[in-house]
Residue, then its C-alpha position, 0 to 999 in steps of 0.5 A: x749172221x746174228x739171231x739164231x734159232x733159225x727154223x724150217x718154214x715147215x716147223x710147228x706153228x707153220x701154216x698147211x701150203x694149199x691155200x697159200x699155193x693157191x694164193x701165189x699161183x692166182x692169175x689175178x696177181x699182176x705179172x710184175x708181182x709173180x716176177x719177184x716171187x723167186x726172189x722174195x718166196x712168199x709161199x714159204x714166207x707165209x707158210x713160216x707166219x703161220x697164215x691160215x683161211x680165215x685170218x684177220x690180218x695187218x699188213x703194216x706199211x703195205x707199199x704197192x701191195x705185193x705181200x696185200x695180195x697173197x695174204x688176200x687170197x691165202x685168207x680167203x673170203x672169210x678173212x681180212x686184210x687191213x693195209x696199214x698206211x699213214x693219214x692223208x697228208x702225214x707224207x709225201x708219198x702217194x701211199x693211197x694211190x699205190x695200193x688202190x690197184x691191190x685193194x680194187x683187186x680184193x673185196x677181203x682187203x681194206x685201206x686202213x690209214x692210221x697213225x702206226x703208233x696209236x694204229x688200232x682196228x674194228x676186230x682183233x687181229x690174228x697177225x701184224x705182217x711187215x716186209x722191209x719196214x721196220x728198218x724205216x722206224x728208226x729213220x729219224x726224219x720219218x717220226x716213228x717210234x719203234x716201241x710205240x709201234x711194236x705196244x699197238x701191234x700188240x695190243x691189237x693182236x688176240x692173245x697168241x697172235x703173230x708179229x712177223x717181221x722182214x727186213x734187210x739184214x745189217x752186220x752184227x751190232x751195227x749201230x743205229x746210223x744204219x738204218x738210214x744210211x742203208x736201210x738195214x738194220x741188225x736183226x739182234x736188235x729188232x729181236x730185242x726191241x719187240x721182246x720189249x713190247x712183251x713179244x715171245x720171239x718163236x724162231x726165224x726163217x732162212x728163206x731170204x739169207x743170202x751169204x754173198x751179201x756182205x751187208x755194207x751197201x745200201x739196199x738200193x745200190x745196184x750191186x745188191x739191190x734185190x738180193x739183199x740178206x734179210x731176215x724174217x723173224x716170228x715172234x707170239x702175243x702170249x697166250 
């Protein structure tokens, strides 16, 4: 696997558990959500983030609001969690619609439509999460830019705040055809890409490695799809 420094999600900069324990057992999440916990362990995933009561914090490209949830209640009323999505009619896809439910569900979450690359918000953020995205930056039909997104995460996080990144793990070096081809991209390289934005890379999270995964098939073929090989990197804002 490529990257190193990999750290235990109980290693300095992690987050206490109670509140995030308490976040992950709510009864409020929906049946269907607690049923990927296994597999997708946000209790030790935020614990490695760092995630405490009271963060403002940017979860990027939200989707149907899994990890919304839990950052909701992990940070509590006193916190706040912006959903990133893109401007009406910037795609296709009903990203509105599918994190109304997880919205609805938090008063501490808002809805915040925005050009990822010139995204901006109300305060200065304590956190900008992403999970399974960022691999998507670097689909050419989707009409991002990796470097302009990872300069707006900066500039929008306080000095010391946290970019943490999920994605599905490529093979060493895997060239960028990947990304659409799979929806995988090399850890290696995302590394790079954000110390570019003047991130400090802090360590990496095991949680989500699985070795059986050889990191040749598409995410979404069912030989692996839901077991993939992921990566969850930390990175700082200096300061």
């Amino acid at each position: 696997m490529s990257g190193g420094d990999a750290m235990p999600a109980e290693a300095a900069g992690a987050a206490s558990s109670a509140h995030i324990a308490a976040a992950v057992a709510s009864e409020a999440r929906p049946a269907e959500d607690r049923a990927r916990d296994a597999a997708r362990k946000p209790a030790e995933i935020l614990a490695f983030a760092g995630v405490e009561p009271g963060d403002k914090i940017a979860d990027l490209i939200p989707g149907g609001g899994y990890f919304t949830r839990v950052l909701a209640g992990a940070v509590g009323a006193n916190g706040r969690v912006y959903a990133v999505i893109p401007p009406a009619g910037a795609s296709e896809m009903d990203w509105a619609g599918m994190i109304a439910p997880a919205a609805a569900a938090h008063a501490n979450v808002t809805v915040h439509p925005q050009n990822y690359m010139q995204m901006t918000f109300p305060e200065p953020l304590d956190m900008v999460f992403t999970a399974q995205n960022y691999h998507d930056m670097h689909i050419a039909r989707y009409g991002m830019n990796a470097g302009q997104i990872n300069q707006a995460a900066f500039d929008a996080l306080k000095p010391g705040g946290v970019y943490l990144i999920i994605d599905h793990s490529a093979v060493d070096g895997a060239d960028m055809s990947v990304p659409e081809a799979l929806h995988r991209i090399d850890q290696a390289f995302v590394r790079a890409e954000v110390e570019a934005a003047g991130f400090v890379y802090e360590g990496a999270s095991e949680v989500l490695r699985n070795p059986d995964d050889p990191r040749t098939a598409n995410v979404f073929d069912p030989v692996i799809r839901g077991r993939t090989d992921q990566f969850v990197l930390r990175f700082r804002k200096p300061g």
